[in-house]
N, C-alpha and C positions, 0 to 999 in steps of 0.2 A: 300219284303213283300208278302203277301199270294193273290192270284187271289181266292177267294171264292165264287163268284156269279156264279152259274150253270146257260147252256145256255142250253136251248133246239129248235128246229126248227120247232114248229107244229102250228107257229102264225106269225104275224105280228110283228116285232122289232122294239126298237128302236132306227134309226140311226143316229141319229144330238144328238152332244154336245157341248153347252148345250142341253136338249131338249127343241124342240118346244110346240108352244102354244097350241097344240094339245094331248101333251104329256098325261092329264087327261083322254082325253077321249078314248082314244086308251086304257089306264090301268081299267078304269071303261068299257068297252065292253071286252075287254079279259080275264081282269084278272093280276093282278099283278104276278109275279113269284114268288117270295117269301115274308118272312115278317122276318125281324130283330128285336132285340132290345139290346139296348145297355141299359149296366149296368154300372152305375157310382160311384164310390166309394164315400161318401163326408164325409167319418168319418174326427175327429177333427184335425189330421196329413193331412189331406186334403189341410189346410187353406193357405191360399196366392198364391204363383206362382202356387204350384200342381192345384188348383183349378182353377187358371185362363187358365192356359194350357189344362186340360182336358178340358175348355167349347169351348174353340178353338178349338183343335181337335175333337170333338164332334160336331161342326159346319159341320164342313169340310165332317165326316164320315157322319153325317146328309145327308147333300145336294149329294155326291157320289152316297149313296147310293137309294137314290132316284131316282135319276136319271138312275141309274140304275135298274131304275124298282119293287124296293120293296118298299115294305110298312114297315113303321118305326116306332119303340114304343122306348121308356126310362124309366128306372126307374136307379133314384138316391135312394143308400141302406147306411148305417150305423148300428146301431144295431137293426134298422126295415126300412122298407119302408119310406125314406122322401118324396119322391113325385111320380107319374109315368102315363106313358099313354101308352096304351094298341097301336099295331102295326094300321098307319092309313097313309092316301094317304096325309094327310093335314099336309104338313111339318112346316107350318109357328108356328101348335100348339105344336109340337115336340119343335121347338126352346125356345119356350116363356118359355116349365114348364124347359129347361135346361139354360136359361138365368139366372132362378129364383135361381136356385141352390145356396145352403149355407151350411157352414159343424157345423156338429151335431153328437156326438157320439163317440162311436166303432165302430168294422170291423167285422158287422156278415152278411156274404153271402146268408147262406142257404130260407134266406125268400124270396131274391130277384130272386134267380133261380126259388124255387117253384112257383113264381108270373110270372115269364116270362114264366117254361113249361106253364102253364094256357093260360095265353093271347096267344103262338106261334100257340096251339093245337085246338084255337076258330079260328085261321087262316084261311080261304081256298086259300089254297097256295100250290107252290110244293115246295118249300124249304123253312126250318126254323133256322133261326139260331139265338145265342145267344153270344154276344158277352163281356166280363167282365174284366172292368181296377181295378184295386187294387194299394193302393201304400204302402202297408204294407203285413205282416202275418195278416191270418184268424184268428179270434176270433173264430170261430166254425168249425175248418179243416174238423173235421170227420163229421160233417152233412152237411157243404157245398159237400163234395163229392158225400155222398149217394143222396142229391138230384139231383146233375151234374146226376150220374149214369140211376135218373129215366128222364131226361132227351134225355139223348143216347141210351136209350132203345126206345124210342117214334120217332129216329130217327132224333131230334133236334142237329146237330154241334155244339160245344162249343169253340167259339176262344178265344182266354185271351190277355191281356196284366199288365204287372205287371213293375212296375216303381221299380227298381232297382233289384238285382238279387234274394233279401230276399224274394219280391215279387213273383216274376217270379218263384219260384221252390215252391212255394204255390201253385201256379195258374199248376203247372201242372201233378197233380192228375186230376182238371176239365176240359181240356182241351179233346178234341176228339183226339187230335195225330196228327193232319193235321198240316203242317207248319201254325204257327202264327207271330203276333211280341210280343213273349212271355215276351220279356226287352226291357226296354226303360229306359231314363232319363229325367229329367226335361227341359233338352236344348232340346230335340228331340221331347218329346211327343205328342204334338201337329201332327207334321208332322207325327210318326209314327201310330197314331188313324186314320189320312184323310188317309193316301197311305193304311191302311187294307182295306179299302174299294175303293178306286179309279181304283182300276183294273176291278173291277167287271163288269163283263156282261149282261146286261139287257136279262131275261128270259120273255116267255107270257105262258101263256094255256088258249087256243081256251075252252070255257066252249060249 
């Protein structure tokens, strides 16, 4: 799976994992390194295992990447925004609105990307990135793209994962190109959402 977390060397790291109880305050004087958000599919093909597996892996990619130093926003999409929270250091609120999660709808992308460029670009951070499960085809192929597109113009990475392979070659028009875990399945999922993010390296910027 994909190492994605950019490291730079102009700060103070963090070396203990888990991190220590000091972990906040280290990220609140330097600065976090980047900000994520993960994008959750909950349309109505969502329901049962699919849905219980992504809040699990979603757990897992939660606390990763925390720990490795970003900041972490969600949004659950279906054919608009069911719920979402903009990228923040307070991972316990991150979990509570993905505990909540419940499926509702279709499978239209494009609102959830325009809401995550928005929140990634309110960021200050040095990396952005946007991360998107699917477990079907897009309802809106051609404007999920053009929005991916204004996304990677602004310099925002787009990693995907797509639960089965119908999925996966949807998701990769919006993908940036960089190895992802583009497929996955239902036995896997879980583990393959925490391992995209458990490589990653804690980045700082000295402000």
């Amino acid at each position: 799976m994909a190492t994605w977390m950019k490291k730079v060397y102009d700060a103070e790291g963090l070396t203990e994992y888990p991190v220590g109880p000091n972990a906040k305050y280290l990220a609140d004087k330097f600065g976090p390194s980047g900000a994520v958000v993960l994008c959750i599919d909950v349309s109505a093909s969502m329901s049962g295992r699919n849905l219980r597996e992504a809040k699990k892996g979603g757990t897992g990619f939660i606390d990763d990447a925390a720990a490795g130093g970003y900041q972490v926003g969600l949004i659950l999409w279906s054919t608009k925004i069911a719920a979402s929270i903009p990228p923040t250091l307070d991972i316990a609120a991150v979990q509570r609105k993905l505990d909540a999660a419940d499926v509702v709808a279709a499978t239209y992308l494009a609102p959830a990307l325009e809401l995550a460029h928005s929140m990634l670009m309110a960021a200050d951070v040095t990396d952005r990135v946007c991360v998107v499960f699917t477990d079907g085809s897009l309802s809106d192929q051609r404007q999920a793209e053009g929005a991916a597109a204004l996304l990677k113009a602004d310099g925002i990475r787009i990693l995907t994962i797509g639960l089965g392979n119908e999925a996966a070659r949807g998701l990769d028009a919006i993908a940036s190109g960089e190895p992802s875990a583009s497929a996955s399945n239902a036995d896997t999922l879980a583990g393959d959402m925490q391992r995209m993010a458990s490589g990653l390296v804690a980045s700082t910027k000295r402000k």
